[in-house]
C-alpha positions, 0 to 999 in steps of 0.5 A, spaced: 359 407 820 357 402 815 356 405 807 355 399 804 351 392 807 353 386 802 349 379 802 355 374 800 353 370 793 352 364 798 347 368 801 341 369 796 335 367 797 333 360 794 326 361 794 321 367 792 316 369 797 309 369 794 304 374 799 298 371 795 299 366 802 298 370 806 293 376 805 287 377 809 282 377 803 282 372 798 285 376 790 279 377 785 278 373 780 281 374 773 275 374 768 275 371 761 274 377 756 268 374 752 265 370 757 266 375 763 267 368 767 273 367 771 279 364 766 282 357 767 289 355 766 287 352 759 284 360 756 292 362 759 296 357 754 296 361 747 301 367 751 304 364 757 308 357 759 304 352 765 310 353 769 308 362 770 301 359 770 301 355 776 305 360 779 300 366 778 295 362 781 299 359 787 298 360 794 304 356 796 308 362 800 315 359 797 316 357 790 324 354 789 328 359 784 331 354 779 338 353 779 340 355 772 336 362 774 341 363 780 346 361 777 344 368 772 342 372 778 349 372 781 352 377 776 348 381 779 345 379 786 345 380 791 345 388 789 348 392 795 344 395 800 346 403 802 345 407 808 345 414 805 349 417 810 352 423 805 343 425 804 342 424 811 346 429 813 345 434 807 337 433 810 339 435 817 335 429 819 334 424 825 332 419 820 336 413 818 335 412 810 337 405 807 336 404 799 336 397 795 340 398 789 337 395 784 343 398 778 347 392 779 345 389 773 347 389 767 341 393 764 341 397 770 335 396 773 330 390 777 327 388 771 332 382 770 330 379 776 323 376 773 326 377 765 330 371 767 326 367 771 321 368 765 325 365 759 328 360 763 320 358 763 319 358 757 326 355 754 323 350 759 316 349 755 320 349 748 319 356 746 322 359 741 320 367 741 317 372 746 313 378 745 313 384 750 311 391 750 316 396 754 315 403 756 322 407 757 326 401 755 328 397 763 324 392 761 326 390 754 333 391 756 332 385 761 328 380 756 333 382 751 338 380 755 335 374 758 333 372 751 339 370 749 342 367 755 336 362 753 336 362 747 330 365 745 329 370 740 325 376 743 320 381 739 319 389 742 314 393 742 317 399 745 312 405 746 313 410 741 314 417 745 320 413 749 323 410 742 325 417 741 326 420 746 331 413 749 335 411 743 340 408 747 335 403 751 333 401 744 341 400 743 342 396 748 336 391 746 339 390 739 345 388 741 343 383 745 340 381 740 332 384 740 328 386 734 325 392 737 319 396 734 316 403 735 309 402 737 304 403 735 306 400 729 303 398 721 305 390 723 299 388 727 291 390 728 292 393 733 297 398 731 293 399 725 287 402 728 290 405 732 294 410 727 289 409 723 285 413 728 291 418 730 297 416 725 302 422 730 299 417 736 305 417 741 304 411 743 302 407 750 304 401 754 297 399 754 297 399 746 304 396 746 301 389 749 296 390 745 300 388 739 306 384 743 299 379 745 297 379 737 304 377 736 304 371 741 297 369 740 298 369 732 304 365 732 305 358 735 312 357 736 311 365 740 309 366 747 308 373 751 312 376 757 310 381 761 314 385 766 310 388 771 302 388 773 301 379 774 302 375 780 308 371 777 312 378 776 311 380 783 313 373 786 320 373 782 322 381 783 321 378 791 328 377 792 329 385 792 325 385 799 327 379 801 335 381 800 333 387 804 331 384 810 337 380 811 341 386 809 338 390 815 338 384 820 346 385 819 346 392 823 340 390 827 334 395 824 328 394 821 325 399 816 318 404 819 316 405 811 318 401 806 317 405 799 318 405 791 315 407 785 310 404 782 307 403 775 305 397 774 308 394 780 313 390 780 318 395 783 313 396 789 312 389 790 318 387 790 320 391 796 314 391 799 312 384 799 316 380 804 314 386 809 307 386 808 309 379 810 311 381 817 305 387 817 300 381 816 304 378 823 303 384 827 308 388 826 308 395 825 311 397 818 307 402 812 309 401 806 308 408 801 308 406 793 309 413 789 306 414 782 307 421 777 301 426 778 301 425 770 298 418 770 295 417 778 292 410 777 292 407 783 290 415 786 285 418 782 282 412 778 277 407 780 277 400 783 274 396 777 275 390 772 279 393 765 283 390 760 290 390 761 291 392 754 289 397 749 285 392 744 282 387 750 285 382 748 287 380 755 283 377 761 279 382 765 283 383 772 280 388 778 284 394 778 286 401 779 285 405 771 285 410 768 282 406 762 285 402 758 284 406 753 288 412 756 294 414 753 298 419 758 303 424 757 310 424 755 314 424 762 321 423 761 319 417 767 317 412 762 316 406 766 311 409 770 306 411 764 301 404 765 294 405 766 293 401 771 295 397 776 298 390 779 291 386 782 295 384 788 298 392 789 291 394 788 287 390 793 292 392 798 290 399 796 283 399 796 284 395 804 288 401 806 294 396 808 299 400 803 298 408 802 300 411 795 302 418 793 302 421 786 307 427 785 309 432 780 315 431 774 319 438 777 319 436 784 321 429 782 327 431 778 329 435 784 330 430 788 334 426 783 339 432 783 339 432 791 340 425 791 346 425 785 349 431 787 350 428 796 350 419 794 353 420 787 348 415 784 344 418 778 337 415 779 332 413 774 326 418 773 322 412 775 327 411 782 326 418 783 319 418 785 320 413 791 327 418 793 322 424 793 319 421 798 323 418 802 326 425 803 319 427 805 319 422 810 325 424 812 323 431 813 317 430 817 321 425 822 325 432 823 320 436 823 317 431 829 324 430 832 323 423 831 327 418 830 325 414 822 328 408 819 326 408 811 328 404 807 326 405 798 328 401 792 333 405 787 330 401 781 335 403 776 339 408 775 339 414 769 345 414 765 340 412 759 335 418 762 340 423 760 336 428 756 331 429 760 337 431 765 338 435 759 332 438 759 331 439 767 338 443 768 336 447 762 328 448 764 324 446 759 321 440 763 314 441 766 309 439 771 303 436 768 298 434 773 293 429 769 285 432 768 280 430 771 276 431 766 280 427 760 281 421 766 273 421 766 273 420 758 278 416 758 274 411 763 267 411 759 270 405 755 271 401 761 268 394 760 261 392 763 262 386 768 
């Protein structure tokens, strides 16, 4: 009865797989936020180097990882994947349940995966500092760290609310040498106007990139780097979903539904993708992004064009919202809290090629307890999300009789999460279940395209 399938070093994948070649409809244009006309490699020069540009808008479906990259991705990959036999047999479930640990890196989520390649970009074009913005603090760990692999110092806006609530996320930035900021801050336009406005603001990712971009636009030797939402992003973190496949071949199974949470994106993407691979060749694979009822982007907002970012100073891409002005409630699932969503997540959505889900905080930390108290694994709140339903697919193929394979992404684990377990074992959590009203509100500034 095998546990742990492993990939041995000499068997991580070489390529990452881009979907943009092989989805059934052509990606909506990326809009100039001035001009509204469809932006050229050139509008894109200020923020990012050539080589993530040519990728984002690369129809090649394979594109080589370089070398020095994979001679970094192997002090973590290829991460294991696990059949959850201990949570299997508390569900009383026929389903057979796989999970993608994506803990295995050294800042403990999947974010590496592109944090990495991005650098190495950048390093490659002469860049001296990056700006970023980070939510919970997955992803300014990753390019923090990849940062000084590189060489390249590294700037973080990290949004407020999880300033203070994740101390020790913003430790292990430093000490890899990261300069680290509480957005909204009073060292950019966009932070001023924002506190002007509210001076207790907790922040947003939204308002976060906002000020990261200003800093990369305002200094030459600076470029900005995203960790969810864009083209290039999804394209590196396809390595999860491409080790999953290999890994599932050696025990002769294929997953009924592939699953993850999804804030931005990349997590989903990253998993999904390779699948969406077979399900665009026919074969019979759902693919589930779960996402926190405080902030239902891809569930309750419109599909439409809006800023990436709370000041519009990002191009405009056609995705759910929920505004980009939206600045949500302080979950304890910080990576989740974007206001919208990956272009290409989206797309999929709206074609009702993926299916998504929106659950409650409560309910989501339960399922965490569930899972650390039978596999001993403390997930991340984020990875909680996709846990949840992977226990509900479970249920149901009980309730069915039915055989089920599932497979989700463990993003990351909790042991920086630890005060909001505090918080849950102690009952002071909440559900909070966005309102329809503040989300319409929140939609009226949405740019005329």
């Amino acid at each position: 009865m095998q546990t742990k399938i492993v990939l041995d070093e000499t068997e991580i994948p070489r390529r990452w797989y881009n979907i943009m070649a092989d989805m059934p409809k052509p990606p909506a244009p990326v809009l100039h936020p001035g001009t509204k006309k469809p932006v050229t490699p050139d509008d894109l020069k200020p923020i990012f180097p050539m080589g993530l540009i040519e990728q984002e808008v690369s129809t090649k479906r394979w594109i080589d990882i370089p070398e020095e990259v994979l001679k970094i991705y192997a002090l973590w990959r290829p991460s294991p994947l696990f059949r959850a036999h201990r949570l299997e047999a508390y569900l009383k479930t026929p389903a057979r349940i796989y999970y993608k640990n994506e803990s295995f890196s050294p800042p403990g989520s999947h974010k590496p995966n592109t944090a990495v390649a991005q650098a190495y970009y950048n390093k490659k074009e002469g860049i001296k500092r990056l700006a970023t913005e980070t939510g919970a603090g997955q992803w300014g760990s990753a390019l923090a760290m990849a940062g000084r692999f590189m060489g390249i110092d590294v700037t973080v806006y990290m949004v407020r609310v999880s300033y203070d609530q994740k101390p020790y996320r913003r430790i292990l930035m430093e000490t890899w040498g990261a300069n680290v900021h509480a957005s909204p801050t009073e060292l950019t336009n966009a932070g001023k106007k924002v506190l002007a406005e509210d001076p207790s603001s907790p922040g947003s990712l939204g308002i976060a990139i906002s000020e990261a971009v200003e800093d990369a636009v305002s200094h030459a030797d600076t470029n900005y780097a995203l960790g969810s939402v864009l083209n290039h992003v999804l394209i590196h973190q396809s390595i999860i979903g491409l080790e999953a496949k290999e890994q599932l071949k050696k025990v002769n199974d294929y997953p009924d539904v592939v699953i993850a949470s999804c804030g931005g994106g990349s997590n989903f993407g990253g998993i999904a993708f390779p699948f969406l691979m077979d399900k665009f060749a026919g074969k019979a694979v759902r693919a589930l992004a779960v996402e926190p009822a405080s902030c239902p982007t891809l569930t309750k907002g419109p599909y439409t064009y809006d800023f990436g970012d709370e000041a519009g100073l990002t191009p405009l891409v056609k995705m759910y919202t929920l505004g980009h002005n939206f600045v949500p409630p302080g979950i304890h699932a910080g990576g989740l809290r974007y206001h919208g969503d990956s272009p290409l997540v989206s797309q999929f959505y709206n074609e009702g090629i993926i299916e998504a889900v929106a659950y409650n905080q409560l309910p989501v930390f339960e399922a965490a307890m569930v899972f650390a108290r039978t596999e001993g694994l403390i997930p991340a709140p984020e990875s909680a999300h996709a846990i949840l339903g992977a226990i509900n697919e479970a249920k149901q193929a009980t309730e069915e009789g039915k055989e089920r394979v599932i497979l989700f992404n463990l993003s990351g684990h909790g042991h920086f999460d630890l005060s909001a377990y505090d918080s849950f074992l102690r009952g002071k959590l909440q559900d909070y279940e966005y309102p329809e009203a503040e989300i319409k509100k929140s939609l009226k500034d949405l740019p005329v395209v």
